[in-house]
N, C-alpha and C positions, 0 to 999 in steps of 0.2 A: 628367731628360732624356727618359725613355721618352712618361710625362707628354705634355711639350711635343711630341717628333714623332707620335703619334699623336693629338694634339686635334682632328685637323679632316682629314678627308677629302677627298683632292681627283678631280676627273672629266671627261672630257668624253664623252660621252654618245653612240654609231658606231650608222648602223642598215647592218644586213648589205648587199650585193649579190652579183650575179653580176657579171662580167667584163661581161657583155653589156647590163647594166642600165643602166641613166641616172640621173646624181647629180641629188636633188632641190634644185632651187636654190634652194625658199622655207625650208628647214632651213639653219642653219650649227652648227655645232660650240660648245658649251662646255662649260667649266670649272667645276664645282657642288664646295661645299663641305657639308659635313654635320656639323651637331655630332656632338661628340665623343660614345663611347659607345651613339649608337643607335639598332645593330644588333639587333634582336629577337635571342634566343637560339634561337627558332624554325627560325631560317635557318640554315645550316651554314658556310656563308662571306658575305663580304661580296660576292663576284658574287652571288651567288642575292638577296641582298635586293636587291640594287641591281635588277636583271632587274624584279623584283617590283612596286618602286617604277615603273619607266618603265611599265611593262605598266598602271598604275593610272590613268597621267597621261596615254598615248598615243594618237591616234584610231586606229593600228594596232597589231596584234600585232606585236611587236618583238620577240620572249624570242629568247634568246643572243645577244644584239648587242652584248656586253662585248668590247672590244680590248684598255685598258689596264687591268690593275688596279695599283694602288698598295699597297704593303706598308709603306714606310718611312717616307719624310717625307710620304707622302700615301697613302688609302684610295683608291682608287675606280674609276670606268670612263670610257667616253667614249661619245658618239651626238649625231646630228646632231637639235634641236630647229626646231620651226617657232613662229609669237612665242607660238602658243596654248599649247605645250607648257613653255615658260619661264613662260607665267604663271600655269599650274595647278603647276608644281615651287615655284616662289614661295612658294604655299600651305600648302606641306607644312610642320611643324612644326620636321623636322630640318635642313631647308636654313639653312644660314648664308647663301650668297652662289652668285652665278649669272654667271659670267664669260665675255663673248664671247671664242673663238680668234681671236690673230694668228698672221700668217704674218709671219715674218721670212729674211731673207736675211745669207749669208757678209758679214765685211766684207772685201770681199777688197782666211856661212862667216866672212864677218868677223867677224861680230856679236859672237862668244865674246872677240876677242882685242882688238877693240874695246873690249868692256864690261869690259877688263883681264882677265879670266880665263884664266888660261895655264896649260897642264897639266905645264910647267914647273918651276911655282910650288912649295919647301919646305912654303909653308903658303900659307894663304889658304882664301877660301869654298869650291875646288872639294877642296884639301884634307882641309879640316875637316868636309865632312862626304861625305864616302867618292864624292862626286861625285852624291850624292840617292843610292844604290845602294837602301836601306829603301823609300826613297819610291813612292807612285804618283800617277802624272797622269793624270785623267781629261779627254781631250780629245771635246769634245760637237760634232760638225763632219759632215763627208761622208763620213767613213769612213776608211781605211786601207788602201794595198798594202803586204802585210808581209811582202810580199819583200823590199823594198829593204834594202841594208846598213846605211843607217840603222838599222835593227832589229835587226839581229844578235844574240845574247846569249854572244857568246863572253867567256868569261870571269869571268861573273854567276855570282852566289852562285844557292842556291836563291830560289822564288817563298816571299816573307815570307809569316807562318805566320797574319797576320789577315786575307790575302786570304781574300776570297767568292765573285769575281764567276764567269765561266765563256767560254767561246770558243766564241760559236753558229756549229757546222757548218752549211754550205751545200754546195750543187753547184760554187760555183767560190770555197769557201773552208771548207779539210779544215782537219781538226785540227792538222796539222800547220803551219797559216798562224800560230797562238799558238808563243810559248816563253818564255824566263825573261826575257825585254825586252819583247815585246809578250804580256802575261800575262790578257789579256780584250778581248772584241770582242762589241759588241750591234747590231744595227740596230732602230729603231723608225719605221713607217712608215704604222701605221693612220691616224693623224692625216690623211696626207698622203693615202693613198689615199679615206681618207672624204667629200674635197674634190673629190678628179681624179679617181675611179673608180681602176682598177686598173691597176699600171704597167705598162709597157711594159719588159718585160724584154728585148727588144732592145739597149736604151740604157742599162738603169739594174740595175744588180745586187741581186735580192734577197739582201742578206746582208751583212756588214760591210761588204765588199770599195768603194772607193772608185773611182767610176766621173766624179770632176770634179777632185781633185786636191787642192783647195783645205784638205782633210786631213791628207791626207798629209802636204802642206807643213808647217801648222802645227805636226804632233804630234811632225817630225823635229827644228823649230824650238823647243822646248819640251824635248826630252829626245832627239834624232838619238846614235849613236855615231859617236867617232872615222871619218871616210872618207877616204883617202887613195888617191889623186887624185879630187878633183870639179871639175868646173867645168859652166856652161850654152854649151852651141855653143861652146867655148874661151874663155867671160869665166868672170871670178871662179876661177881657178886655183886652186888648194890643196885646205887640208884639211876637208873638213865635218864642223861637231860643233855639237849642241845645246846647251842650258844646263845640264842636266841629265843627263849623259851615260849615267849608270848608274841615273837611275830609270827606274821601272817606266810602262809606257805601262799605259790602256786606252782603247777605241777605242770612242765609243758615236756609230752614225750619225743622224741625224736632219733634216740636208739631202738634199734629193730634188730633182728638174730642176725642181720648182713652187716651190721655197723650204724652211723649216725651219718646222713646225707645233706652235703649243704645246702639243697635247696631247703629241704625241713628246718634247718637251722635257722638259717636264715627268719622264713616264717615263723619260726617260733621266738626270736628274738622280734622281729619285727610285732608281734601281738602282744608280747610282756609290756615294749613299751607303752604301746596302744593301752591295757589294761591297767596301768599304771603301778609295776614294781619300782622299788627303788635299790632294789639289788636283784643282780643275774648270775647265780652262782654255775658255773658252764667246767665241767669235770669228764672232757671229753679231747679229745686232739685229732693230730696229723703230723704231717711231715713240714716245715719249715719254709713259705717263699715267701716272695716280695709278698709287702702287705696288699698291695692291689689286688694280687691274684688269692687273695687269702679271704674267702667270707667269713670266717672265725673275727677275724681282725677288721675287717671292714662293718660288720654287725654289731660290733662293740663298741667301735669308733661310734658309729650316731646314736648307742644306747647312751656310753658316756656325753656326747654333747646333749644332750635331755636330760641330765643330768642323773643318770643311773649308774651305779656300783656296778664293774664286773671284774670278778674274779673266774682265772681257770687254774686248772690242775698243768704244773711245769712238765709232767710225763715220768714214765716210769724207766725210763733209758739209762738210768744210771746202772755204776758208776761212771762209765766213761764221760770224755768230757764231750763239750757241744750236741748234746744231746736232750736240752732245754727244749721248749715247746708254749706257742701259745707267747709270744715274748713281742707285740707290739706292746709302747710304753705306755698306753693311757689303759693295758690288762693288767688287770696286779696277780702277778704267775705265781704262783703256793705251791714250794716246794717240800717236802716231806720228813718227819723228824721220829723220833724213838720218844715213848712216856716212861717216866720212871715205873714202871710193872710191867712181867712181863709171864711167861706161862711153859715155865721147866721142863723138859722134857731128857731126860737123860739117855744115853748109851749105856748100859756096864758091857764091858768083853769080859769073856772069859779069862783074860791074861789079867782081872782084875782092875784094867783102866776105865778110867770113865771121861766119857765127849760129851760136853754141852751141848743138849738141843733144846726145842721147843714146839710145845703140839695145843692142841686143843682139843684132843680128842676124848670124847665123854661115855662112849660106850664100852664093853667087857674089860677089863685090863688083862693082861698076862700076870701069871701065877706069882706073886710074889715071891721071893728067892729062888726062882728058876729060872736055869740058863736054856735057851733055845737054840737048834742048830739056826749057822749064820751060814748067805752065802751072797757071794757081790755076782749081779743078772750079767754085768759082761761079760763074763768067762766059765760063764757055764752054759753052753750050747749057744746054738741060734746064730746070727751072724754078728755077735760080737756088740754091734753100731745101735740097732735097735735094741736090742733086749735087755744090755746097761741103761739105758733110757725107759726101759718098761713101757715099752711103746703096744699099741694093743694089738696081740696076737703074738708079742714077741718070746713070750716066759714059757716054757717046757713043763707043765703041770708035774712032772715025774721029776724034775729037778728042786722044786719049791714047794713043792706038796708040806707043810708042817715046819716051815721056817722061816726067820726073818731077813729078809731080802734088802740090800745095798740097792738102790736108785740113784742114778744121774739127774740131776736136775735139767730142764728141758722141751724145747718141741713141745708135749701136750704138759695137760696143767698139771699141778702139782697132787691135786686131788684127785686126778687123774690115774696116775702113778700107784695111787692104793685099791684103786677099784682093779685096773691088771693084774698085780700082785692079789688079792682077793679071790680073782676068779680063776685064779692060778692055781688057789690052793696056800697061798702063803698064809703064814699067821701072824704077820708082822712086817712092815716100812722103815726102811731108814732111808732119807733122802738129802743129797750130799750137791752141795753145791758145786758150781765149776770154779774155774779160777777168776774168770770175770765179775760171778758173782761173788767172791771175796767170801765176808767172814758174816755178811747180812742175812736173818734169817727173819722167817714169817711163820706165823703159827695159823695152821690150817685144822680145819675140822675134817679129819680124815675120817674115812668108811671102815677103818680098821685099826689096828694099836701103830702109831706109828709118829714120827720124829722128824723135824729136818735138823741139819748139822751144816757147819761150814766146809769149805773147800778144807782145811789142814785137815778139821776134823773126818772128812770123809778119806783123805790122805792115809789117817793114821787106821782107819779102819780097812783099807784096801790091804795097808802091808799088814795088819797084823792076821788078816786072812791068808796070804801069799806064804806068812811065816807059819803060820800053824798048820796050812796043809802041805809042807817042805818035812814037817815036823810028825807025820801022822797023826795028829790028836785035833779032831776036827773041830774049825773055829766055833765060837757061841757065842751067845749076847741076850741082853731082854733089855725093856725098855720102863725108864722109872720116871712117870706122871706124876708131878709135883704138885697139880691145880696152880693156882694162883698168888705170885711175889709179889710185893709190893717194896716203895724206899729203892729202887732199886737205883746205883750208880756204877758208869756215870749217867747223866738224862740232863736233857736231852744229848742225841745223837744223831746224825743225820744217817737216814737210811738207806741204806745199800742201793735202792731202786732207783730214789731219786735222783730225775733229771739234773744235770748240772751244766753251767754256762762254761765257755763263754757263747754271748749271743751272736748266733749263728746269721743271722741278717740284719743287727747292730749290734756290731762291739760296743761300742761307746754307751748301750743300755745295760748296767748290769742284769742278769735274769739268771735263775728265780729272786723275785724281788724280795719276800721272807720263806721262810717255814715255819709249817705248824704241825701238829700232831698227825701222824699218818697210819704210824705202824700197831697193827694189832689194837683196831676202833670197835669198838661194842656199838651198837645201834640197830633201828629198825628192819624188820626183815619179814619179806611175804609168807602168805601160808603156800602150801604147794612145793615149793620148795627147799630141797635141801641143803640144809649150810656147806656141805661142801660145792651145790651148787652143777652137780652131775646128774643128767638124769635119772639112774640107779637109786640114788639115795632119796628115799620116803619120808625120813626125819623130818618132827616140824620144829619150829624154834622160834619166839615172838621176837630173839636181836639175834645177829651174828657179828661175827667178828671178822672185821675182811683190814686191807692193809691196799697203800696204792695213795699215789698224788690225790687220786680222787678221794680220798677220806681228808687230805688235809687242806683243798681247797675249800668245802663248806664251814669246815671250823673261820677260815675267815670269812667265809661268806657272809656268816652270822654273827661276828665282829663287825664286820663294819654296816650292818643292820643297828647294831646297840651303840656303834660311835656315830651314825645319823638321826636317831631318836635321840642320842646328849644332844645334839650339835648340827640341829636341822639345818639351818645354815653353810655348813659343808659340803666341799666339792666333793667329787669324786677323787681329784685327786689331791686334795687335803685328807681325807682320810686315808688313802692307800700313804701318805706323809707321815702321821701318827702312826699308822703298825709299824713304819720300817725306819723311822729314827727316835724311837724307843724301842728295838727290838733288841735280843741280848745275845750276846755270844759266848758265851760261858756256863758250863754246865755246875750242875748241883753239887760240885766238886769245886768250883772257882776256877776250872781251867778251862781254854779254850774247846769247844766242841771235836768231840773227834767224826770222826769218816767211818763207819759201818762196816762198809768192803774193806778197809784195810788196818783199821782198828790206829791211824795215822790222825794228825789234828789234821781239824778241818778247812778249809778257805773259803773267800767271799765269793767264789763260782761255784761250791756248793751250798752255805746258805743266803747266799744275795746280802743282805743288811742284817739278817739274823733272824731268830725264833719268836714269834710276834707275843709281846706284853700287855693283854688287853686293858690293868689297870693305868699303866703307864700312856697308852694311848690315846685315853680317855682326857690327859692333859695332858699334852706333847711341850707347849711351850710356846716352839717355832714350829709351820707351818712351810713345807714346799707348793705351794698351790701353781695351778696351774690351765689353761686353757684351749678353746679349740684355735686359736689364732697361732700360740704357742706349740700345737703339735703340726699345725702345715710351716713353721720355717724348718720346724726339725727335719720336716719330708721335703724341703725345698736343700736343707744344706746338705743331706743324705740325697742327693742329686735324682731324688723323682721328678720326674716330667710333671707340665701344668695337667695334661692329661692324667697320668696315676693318682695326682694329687684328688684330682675329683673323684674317682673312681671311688678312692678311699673314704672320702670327705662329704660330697656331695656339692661341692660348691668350686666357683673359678679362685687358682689360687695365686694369690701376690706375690711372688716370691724376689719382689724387689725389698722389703724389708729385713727377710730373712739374714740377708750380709751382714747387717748389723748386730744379729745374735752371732754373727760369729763363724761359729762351726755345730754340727750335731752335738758333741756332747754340751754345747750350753742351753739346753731343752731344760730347763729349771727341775730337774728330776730331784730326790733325796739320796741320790749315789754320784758319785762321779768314774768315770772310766776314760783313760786314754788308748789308742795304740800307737807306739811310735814305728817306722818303718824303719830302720837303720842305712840303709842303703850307704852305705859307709861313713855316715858322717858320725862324729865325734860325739858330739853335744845335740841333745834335742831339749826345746822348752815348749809348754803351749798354756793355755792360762783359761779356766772355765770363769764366766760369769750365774752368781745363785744370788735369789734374791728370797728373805723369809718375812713370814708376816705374824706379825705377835699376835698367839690367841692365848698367854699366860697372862701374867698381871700388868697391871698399864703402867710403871714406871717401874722398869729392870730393866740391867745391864747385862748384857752375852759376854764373857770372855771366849778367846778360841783357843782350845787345846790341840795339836798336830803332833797328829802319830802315824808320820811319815814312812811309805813304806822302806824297806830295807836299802840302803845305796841312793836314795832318791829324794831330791831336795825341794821342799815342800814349804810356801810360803803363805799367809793372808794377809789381805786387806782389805780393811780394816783390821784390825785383831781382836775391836771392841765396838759393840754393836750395841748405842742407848735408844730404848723404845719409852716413846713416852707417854703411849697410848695403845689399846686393844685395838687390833685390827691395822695400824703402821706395818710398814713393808720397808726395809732397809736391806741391800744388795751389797754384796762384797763379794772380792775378787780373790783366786786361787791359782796363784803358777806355779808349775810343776815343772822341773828340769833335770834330763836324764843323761847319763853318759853314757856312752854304748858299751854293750857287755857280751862277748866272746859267744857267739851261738852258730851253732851249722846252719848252711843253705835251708832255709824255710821249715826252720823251729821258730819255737817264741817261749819267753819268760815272761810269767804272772807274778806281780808280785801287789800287796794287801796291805792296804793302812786305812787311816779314819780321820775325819777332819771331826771333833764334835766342840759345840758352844753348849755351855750352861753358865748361870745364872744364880750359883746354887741350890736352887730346888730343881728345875727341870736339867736333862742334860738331853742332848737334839745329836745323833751321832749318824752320821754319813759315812759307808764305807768309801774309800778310793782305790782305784784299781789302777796298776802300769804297768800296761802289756808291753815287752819291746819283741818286735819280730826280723826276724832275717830273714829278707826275700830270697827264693829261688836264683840263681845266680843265671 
C-alpha cells in the first residue's frame, strides 16, 4: 500500500505575490505528476527539489513559491505556468503528466426519522454501531462554525487513538473551536489565492471558520448531535440530528467566495488521509472529463485505495439528462430526493383560484383575507428580459410600489429576486419557475412574504393577469403560509435539481449511484448570517433550511460512517454495495417514484439503484466488493493509456489481464449497464460477469428473480447461488440480448429492469440498464 500512495507525486505549481501585485493572466495553475522515486538524494526534501526543478524551466526567478506540499497520497507543490513553462516541464524526464486547475463550485431534521433511524430503536444501524462514535467524517466544503450545538461533544468518549490530524488556530478560531466532536479543522486556500490574488479578509475568514454556510450545513447533516428544540424561522419544529450522531467531524475548507480550487482539493484530501478519516464526504463539482484530467476523481482514487469512504454530490443540473457529476465508479455520487414534509405556501387570485407553492418565510405575513394588487415584472416597463427576472435595478419602484410581483425564476438567486422586489417597494414574491425547471419547487427563506410556484402554475398566473387587465378590474392575489406538513405523499420523489445520468464519460457506470434526502434539509447554520444568505439580510438562525445534492450527499456520508463502525471490515466499496442493493424504488404510496419536473415516474438515470435504506444496509446479504486491481482493467478496457492509468492510480498498469474481465461494464459494480450501437445490425447480445460475497448467514440459498427490461431478453447463470459459508464469493453470469428498434440518426433508447437474488430474508437488487443508440449516419 505504501508502494501504491507514494508512486506518483502530485502539484500545482504558485508563483508568490504581494497583496498589492497583479495576478498574471497568461499563467494558470496546474497539477504535475512526477514518477515515483525521483527525487535526487542531493536535495533534503521534496520542496527544495521541486523550487529547483521550476527555477530550471522558469523565465523568472521563482524560488520559494511552494504553497502545497503533498505527503500522502500525493508529493508535491503548486505555481501558476505560462504555455512556455508546461512545455519545457513536458521535457523533463520525471514528469508523468501535466494537469490544468479547475475551479469547482458547492452543490448547494426529518431526514434521520425518515431514513427509519430512531434513537429509539433496541437495535438497528444507529444501535449497532454506537451511533459512528470510532468513526471520523472528513467534510471537504466552506468550512465550519463550531459553535453550534450541532458540535457539542457532551458525552464523547475520548478522540480515537489513530487520529493525526490537528485544529489550525487563527484570530477568530482559538483552540478552543476543536473538542472530542469536532476533532480537526484545516483551511487551504493558496489554490484560490493564486487565481484572485489575496482575499479580502473583510468577507472571507482566513482559517477554518465558515463564512458561506454551505458547510456547516452539510458536516451537521452528515454527523450534527441530538438538538432539541430547532427549527428555521418556526418551520421544521423538532429535534435536529445528523446521521451520524457521535462520529467524529473534521473540517477541511477549501470553498472561497471564487469557488473550490483543485489544487486546495487536492491538499485537502491528501491531509484527511494523512489524518486519518475514514469517510470524505466532498459536496462540491465541475464539469465532467476523463478521470486523468479530473483531481476530484484522481483524489478519491487513492483516498478509496487506503481504504476510505468517498461520497459527492451528483450536481444540481437536473432535470435534464447527462447532467450527472462526480461519476468516476469507486465515488458513490448522491443524487437527490423529496421527504415526506413539506412547507405550504399558497397563491389565492382574485378570480378565487388557488396555485401551490412553498416558502419558509417567517417574518410579517400579509393581512389575512386581503387581496393585494398583482402585477407580472415582465410587462410592466423596463426592457422586458431583465425586470421578469427581477434582476437588480430592473423593477420601476412606481410600478410596484405596494404589490405582489410575478418573478421568473433565474440568472441571480432565488432570494435574490425578493430583496429587488423589496427595495422596489413591493409587498410581496411570487416566483415561477421556467419550463425547464418543471413542476420542482424549493422553499427559500425569503426577506419578504413570498412563494415559489411551478412552470403551469406561474402559467396560470400570467393568463389570469393578461385576463383581468383585458377585463378592467385589476388582477390580485395574497399569499397563504401554511407553516409546517407532515405524512406528506407521494415521498420520496426525485427532485427537480437533481443531476441525472446517463454517465457522461462511462455509460456502462450507472450514476447517480442512490438518492437520498435533499430537498428542503433543516441543519446547522453560522451566526452572521442570513438564511437567505444575501448580504442584506441581518436575521440570525442556529439551522436553516437549504436544498441541493449537497444536502443529500452527507446524509450518506454518515451512512456509511455507521455501516463501517457495524462492519469495520468493510470496503469502501462493500458498503457503497449495501446502500444501492437495498435501496428502494417505491414510494410511500407503493408506486414507482416519480420525477419532480414533470410529476412522470421516475427511471434508473434518475435515481441510479434507488433511495438508500440505512436499516436494510446494515444487512445486505450479498456484497459487490471490489478493488484497486479491479478499477485499472476497468481503465484498461475503457481504452486508457498505461500512462492515464498512472496518472489516475499512481502505479504502472497491467493491462494484460484486463481482456479477461471482458469489457467495462464487467467492473464488479452493483448495477449493470449496456450500450448497444445498432449500426444496422439486427440482433445484439453481450453478457456481464458479477461476482458476490456472503456477508448474511453461512448456509443460504440466492434464488434469482429477472425483471427484464421492456422488449429485452435477460438470462442467468446460475439461477441459484449456495453459500455455505460467511465470507464465500460465488460469480455468475448475465446475457442480455437486444433486437434493434426503429430510432433516428443519433437518438438512443433507455430502457430499465433489475436482476435481484434473495434468499428469503435478504433481497440484493441490481438495476440493469439497455441503452440502444443509432449512430449518426
Amino acid at each position: 500500500m505504501a508502494v501504491l500512495l507514494r508512486a506518483f507525486f502530485l502539484f500545482s505549481l504558485l508563483i508568490p505575490f504581494s497583496s498589492s501585485s497583479s495576478i498574471d493572466a497568461s499563467k494558470k495553475t496546474f497539477i504535475v505528476q512526477v514518477h515515483k522515486d525521483s527525487k535526487p538524494s542531493i536535495f533534503p526534501t521534496h520542496k527544495h527539489w521541486y523550487e529547483s526543478s521550476l527555477a530550471s524551466i522558469s523565465s523568472v526567478n521563482d524560488g520559494g513559491a511552494i504553497i502545497h506540499t503533498y505527503e500522502t497520497l500525493f508529493h508535491g507543490f503548486s505555481a501558476k505556468l505560462s504555455p512556455l513553462e508546461v512545455e519545457k516541464l513536458q521535457t523533463l524526464p520525471h514528469i508523468a503528466s501535466i494537469i490544468p486547475e479547475q475551479v469547482r463550485h458547492p452543490h448547494t431534521t426529518r431526514s434521520p426519522e425518515f431514513l427509519g433511524l430512531k434513537t429509539s430503536d433496541s437495535a438497528g444501524l444507529l444501535k449497532e454501531s454506537d451511533f459512528g462514535s470510532d468513526l471520523v467524517i472528513g467534510v471537504i466544503d466552506t468550512g465550519i462554525w463550531p459553535e453550534r450545538q450541532s458540535f457539542n461533544d457532551r458525552d464523547l468518549g475520548p478522540v480515537p487513538s489513530k487520529w493525526k490530524g490537528q485544529c489550525l488556530v487563527a484570530k477568530d478560531f482559538p483552540a478552543s473551536s476543536c473538542n472530542r466532536k469536532l476533532i480537526g479543522a484545516r483551511f487551504f486556500c493558496s489554490g484560490y489565492e493564486a487565481t484572485n490574488g489575496k482575499m479580502n479578509e473583510t468577507t472571507e475568514y482566513r482559517s477554518p471558520r465558515d463564512s458561506d454556510g454551505h458547510g456547516t450545513h452539510t458536516a451537521s447533516i452528515a454527523a450534527g448531535r441530538y438538538v432539541f428544540p430547532a427549527s428555521t424561522l418556526g418551520y421544521a419544529r423538532g429535534k435536529a440530528a445528523g446521521m451520524a450522531p457521535k462520529a467524529r467531524l473534521a473540517a477541511y475548507k477549501v470553498c472561497w467566495n471564487a469557488g473550490c480550487y483543485d489544487s486546495d482539493i487536492l491538499a485537502a484530501f491528501d491531509a484527511a488521509v494523512s489524518d486519518g478519516v475514514d469517510v470524505v464526504s466532498l459536496s462540491v463539482g465541475g464539469v465532467v472529463v476523463p478521470y486523468y484530467l479530473d483531481a476530484i476523481a484522481i483524489g478519491a482514487y487513492r483516498a478509496v485505495a487506503a481504504g476510505v469512504f468517498v461520497s459527492a454530490s451528483a450536481g444540481n443540473g437536473g432535470p435534464g439528462g447527462l447532467t450527472v457529476t462526480n461519476v468516476a465508479p469507486w465515488v458513490t455520487t448522491v443524487g437527490a430526493g423529496t421527504m415526506d414534509r413539506d412547507f405550504p405556501a399558497d397563491v389565492k387570485l382574485g378570480n378565487g383560484r388557488v396555485v401551490l407553492g412553498t416558502s419558509v418565510y417567517g417574518g410579517p405575513a400579509l393581512i389575512p383575507g386581503r387581496l393585494y394588487p398583482l402585477i407580472y415584472a415582465g410587462t410592466e416597463g423596463g426592457d422586458g428580459y431583465s425586470s421578469s427576472l427581477c434582476l437588480e435595478g430592473s423593477l420601476n419602484p412606481n410600478l410596484v410600489k405596494g404589490k405582489i410581483v410575478l418573478c421568473d425564476r433565474g440568472i441571480n438567486s432565488r432570494a435574490a429576486k425578493g430583496e429587488v422586489v423589496k427595495k422596489a417597494g413591493g409587498l410581496g414574491m411570487i416566483l415561477a419557475n421556467g419550463v425547464f425547471d418543471g413542476e420542482g419547487l424549493v422553499a427559500d427563506c425569503h426577506v419578504l412574504p413570498a412563494t415559489a410556484v411551478g412552470a403551469s402554475g406561474g402559467d396560470e398566473i400570467r393568463k389570469y393577469i393578461a385576463e383581468a387587465a383585458k377585463s378592467h378590474s385589476p388582477p390580485t392575489a395574497t399569499i397563504l403560509f401554511k407553516g409546517t406538513r407532515l405524512g406528506v405523499r407521494p415521498a420520496p420523489v426525485v427532485a427537480s435539481f437533481s443531476a441525472r445520468g446517463p454517465n457522461p464519460e462511462s455509460p456502462e457506470i450507472v450514476k447517480p449511484d442512490v438518492i437520498a434526502p435533499g430537498l428542503n434539509i433543516l441543519a446547522a447554520w453560522p451566526d452572521k448570517i442570513g438564511p437567505s444568505g444575501i448580504p442584506t439580510d441581518k436575521r440570525t438562525t442556529e439551522f436553516n433550511i437549504l436544498s441541493g445534492t449537497s444536502m443529500a450527499c452527507p446524509h450518506v456520508s454518515g451512512l456509511a460512517a455507521l455501516l463501517k463502525a457495524a462492519h469495520p471490515g468493510w470496503s469502501p466499496a462493500a458498503i457503497k454495495s449495501a446502500l444501492m442493493t437495498t435501496a428502494y424504488t417505491l414510494d410511500n404510496r407503493g408506486e414507482t417514484m416519480l420525477d419532480e419536473s414533470s410529476g412522470n415516474t421516475s427511471t434508473v438515470l434518475d435515481f441510479g439503484a434507488g433511495h438508500v435504506h440505512p436499516q436494510k444496509a446494515m444487512d445486505p446479504g450479498l456484497i459487490y466488493d471490489l478493488n484497486t486491481y479491479d478499477y485499472v482493467d476497468f481503465l484498461c478496457n475503457a481504452n486508457y493509456t498505461t500512462k492515464n492509468i498512472q496518472v489516475i492510480t499512481g502505479k504502472i498498469a497491467d493491462c494484460s489481464g484486463a481482456k479477461r474481465a471482458g469489457h467495462t461494464g464487467n467492473l464488479n459494480y452493483p448495477s449493470l449497464s449496456v450500450v448497444f450501437q445498432q449500426y444496422g445490425k439486427h440482433k445484439m447480445s453481450t453478457h456481464f460477469i458479477r461476482t458476490v460475497t456472503n456477508v448474511g448467514d453461512a448456509n443460504s440459498i440466492y434464488k434469482v428473480t429477472i425483471k427484464p427490461p421492456s422488449g429485452i431478453s435477460v438470462t442467468v447463470e446460475p439461477e441459484k447461488l449456495a453459500f455455505r459459508r460467511v465470507g464465500q464469493k460465488l460469480s455468475f453470469l448475465v446475457r442480455v440480448q437486444a433486437m434493434a428498434v426503429r430510432l433516428s440518426p443519433g437518438s438512443s433508447s433507455m430502457k430499465g429492469g433489475s436482476i435481484i437474488w434473495t434468499d428469503g430474508k435478504h433481497e440484493v437488487t441490481s438495476p440493469l440498464v439497455v441503452t440502444m443508440q443509432q449512430p449518426l449516419q
